[in-house]
C-alpha positions in Angstrom: 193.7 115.1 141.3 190.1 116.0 139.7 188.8 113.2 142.0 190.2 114.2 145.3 188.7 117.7 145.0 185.3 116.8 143.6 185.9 114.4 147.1 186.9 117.7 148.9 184.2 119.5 147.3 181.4 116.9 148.7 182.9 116.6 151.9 182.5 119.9 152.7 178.9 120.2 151.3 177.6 117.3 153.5 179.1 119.1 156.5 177.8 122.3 155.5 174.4 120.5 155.9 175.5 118.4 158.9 176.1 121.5 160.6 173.1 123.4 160.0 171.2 120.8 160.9 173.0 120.9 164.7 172.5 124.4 164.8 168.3 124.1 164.3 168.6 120.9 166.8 167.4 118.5 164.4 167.7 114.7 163.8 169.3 112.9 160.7 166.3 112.7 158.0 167.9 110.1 155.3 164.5 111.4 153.4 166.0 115.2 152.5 169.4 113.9 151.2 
């Protein structure tokens, strides 16, 4: 069960970030991961 919410956890950081990055309008940079 530790796995699945460190899973959880990282899920919801990435699309945190995926939707910030909508909001300003900008393009996928592999470079600031």
């Amino acid at each position: 069960k530790t796995k699945m919410t460190a899973l959880v956890a990282a899920m919801r950081k990435l699309l945190t970030i995926i939707n910030t990055m909508l909001a300003k309008g900008e393009n996928w940079n592999p470079k600031l991961t």
